[in-house]
Residue, then its C-alpha position, 0 to 999 in steps of 0.5 A: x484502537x482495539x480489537x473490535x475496529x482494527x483496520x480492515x478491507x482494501x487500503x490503496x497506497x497513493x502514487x507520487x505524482x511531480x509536476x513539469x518542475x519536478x516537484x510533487x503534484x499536489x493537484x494530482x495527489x488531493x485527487x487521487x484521495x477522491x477517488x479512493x473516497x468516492x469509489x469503495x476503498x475502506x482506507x488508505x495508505x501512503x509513502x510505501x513502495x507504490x508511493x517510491x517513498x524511499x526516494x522522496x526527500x523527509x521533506x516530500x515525504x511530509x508534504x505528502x502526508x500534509x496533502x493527503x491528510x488534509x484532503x482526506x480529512x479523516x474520512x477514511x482511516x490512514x495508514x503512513x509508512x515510516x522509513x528512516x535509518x534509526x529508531x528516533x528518526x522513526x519514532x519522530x516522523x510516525x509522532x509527525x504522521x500522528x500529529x496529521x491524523x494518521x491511524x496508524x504507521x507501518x514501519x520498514x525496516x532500516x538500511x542495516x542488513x548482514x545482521x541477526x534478526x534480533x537485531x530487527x526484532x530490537x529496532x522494531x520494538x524499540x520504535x513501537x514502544x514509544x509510538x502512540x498509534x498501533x504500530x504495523x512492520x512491512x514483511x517485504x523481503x523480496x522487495x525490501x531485502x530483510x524481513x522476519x521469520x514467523x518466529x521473529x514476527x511470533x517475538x515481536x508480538x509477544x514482547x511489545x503490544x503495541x506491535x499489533x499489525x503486519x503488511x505483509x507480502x507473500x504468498x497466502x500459504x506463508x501468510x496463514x503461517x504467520x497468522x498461526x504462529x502469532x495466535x491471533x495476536x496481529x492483525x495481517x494485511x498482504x499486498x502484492x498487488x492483490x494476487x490471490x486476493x480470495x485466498x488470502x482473505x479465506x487465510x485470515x487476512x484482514x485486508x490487502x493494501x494493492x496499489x491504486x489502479x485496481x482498487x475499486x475492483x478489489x474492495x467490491x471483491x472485499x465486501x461481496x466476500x464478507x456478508x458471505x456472497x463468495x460464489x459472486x466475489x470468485x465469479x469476478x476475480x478472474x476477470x481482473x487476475x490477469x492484469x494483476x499477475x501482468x503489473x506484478x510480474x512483468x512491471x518492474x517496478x510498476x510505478x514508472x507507467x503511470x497511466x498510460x492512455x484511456x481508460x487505464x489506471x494510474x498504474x499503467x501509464x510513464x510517470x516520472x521516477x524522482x529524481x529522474x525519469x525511468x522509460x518503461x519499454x514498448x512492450x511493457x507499455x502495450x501490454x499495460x493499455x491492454x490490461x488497463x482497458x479492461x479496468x473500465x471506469x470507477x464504480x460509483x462515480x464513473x470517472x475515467x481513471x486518467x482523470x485522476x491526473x490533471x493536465x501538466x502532470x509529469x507523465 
């Protein structure tokens, strides 16, 4: 992968859904793929934090990357994340992830904390350099507990090149400082839901990696605002905002809703943590059907957004 066609645009990170037995839906994830096929998504991603990755089995964790990857079957670039407690560990599951077709990894740091931040630098070089595909870190201190300093992400990048992308989740005025700092060197993706969506794509960004249940929006934003049409991207950002800031602020976490009734996305509807159940509150339900209305369907395709999950499905 060079620089000419390093990942860009909006890459939605699939849910785990479980079955009435308590396993992964393999129906409900192959038609999540779909969607994101039929309706604009320019990748995706899985096993992140929308994903619960960290509570998934290793084995789940590769029967999801099976399904995805088999179902995707190469038709959109895959980003997998990599959680594991140590370097071979991280290095094994992303040559697995390799092994499936993925185009590249993102790895989250290990359960360590109370250590310098060379240490992460180390961990992260260490698994980056044995690593085929481009290698991506999760900069998530707010939701992960640790994460580098521009400076750290600056080391990084300048003794292992093979470190070459950053999922990042901060403010878009944060994100443009690691994007100075690194001078060009990585290239930066945000999250948080797609919050300040424009400004971070103004930043530098070369995509935002949101959860699934808005994502269509966000990668027409996305293409209205590369050929040059931003007046239109930033006519129509407002109207999704809302629902956004309501999933990222107020659903903590979010994937405990689910999909929640008709038409709201998959976001905001009780899905089944694993490996027990966490009720969402009333109010976070009524809140979430209000904000899911105004999703509407699926651009291309039109497809309710709860057809995305099949009857049976642990919800």
């Amino acid at each position: 992968m060079n620089a000419d066609n390093m990942p860009h645009g909006i890459y939605p990170m699939l849910y785990a859904f479980f079955n009435a037995q308590g396993g992964l839906d393999q129906q409900a994830v192959r038609r999540q793929v779909q969607a994101f096929v039929d309706n604009g998504a320019h990748g995706m991603a899985v096993l992140g934090l929308g994903s619960e990755g960290t509570k998934l089995s290793d084995n789940e964790r590769r029967q999801l990357v099976d399904w995805v990857a088999e179902e995707l079957g190469g038709r959109l670039p895959l980003a997998v994340t990599v959680n594991a407690p140590d370097v071979d560990s991280q290095i094994e599951f992303a040559k697995f992830a390799q092994s499936r077709g993925a185009s590249w990894v993102i790895l989250q740091p290990p359960p360590d904390r109370g250590v310098p931040e060379d240490f992460f630098v180390r961990f992260f070089g260490a698994v980056a350099d044995r690593v085929e595909l481009p290698v991506a870190i999760q900069n998530a201190p707010e939701y992960l507990g640790v994460g580098l300093t521009p400076a750290g992400i600056r080391a990084l990048a300048q003794n292992h090149p093979n470190f070459r992308i950053l999922k990042g989740e901060g403010a878009a005025l944060v994100i443009r400082q690691v994007i100075e700092e690194t001078g060009g060197r990585v290239t930066v993706f945000n999250g948080r839901g797609g919050l300040e969506l424009i400004d971070n794509l103004r930043a530098g960004c070369a995509g935002m990696i949101p959860a699934s249940d808005s994502f269509d929006h966000q990668a027409r934003l996305y293409d209205l605002m590369r050929p040059g049409a931003e007046a239109q991207a930033e006519a129509l950002y407002p109207d999704l905002l809302p629902a956004i800031v309501f999933v990222l602020q107020s659903l903590a976490p979010p994937p405990p809703y689910g999909t929640l009734a008709p038409p709201a996305p998959p976001a905001l509807r009780p899905v089944a943590h694993h490996p027990a159940p966490l009720a969402p509150p009333n109010t976070g339900m009524a809140g979430g059907g209000n904000h899911g209305r105004g999703y509407g369907k699926y651009g291309k395709g039109a497809q309710d957004m709860t057809s995305l999950v099949p009857p049976g499905t642990l919800i």
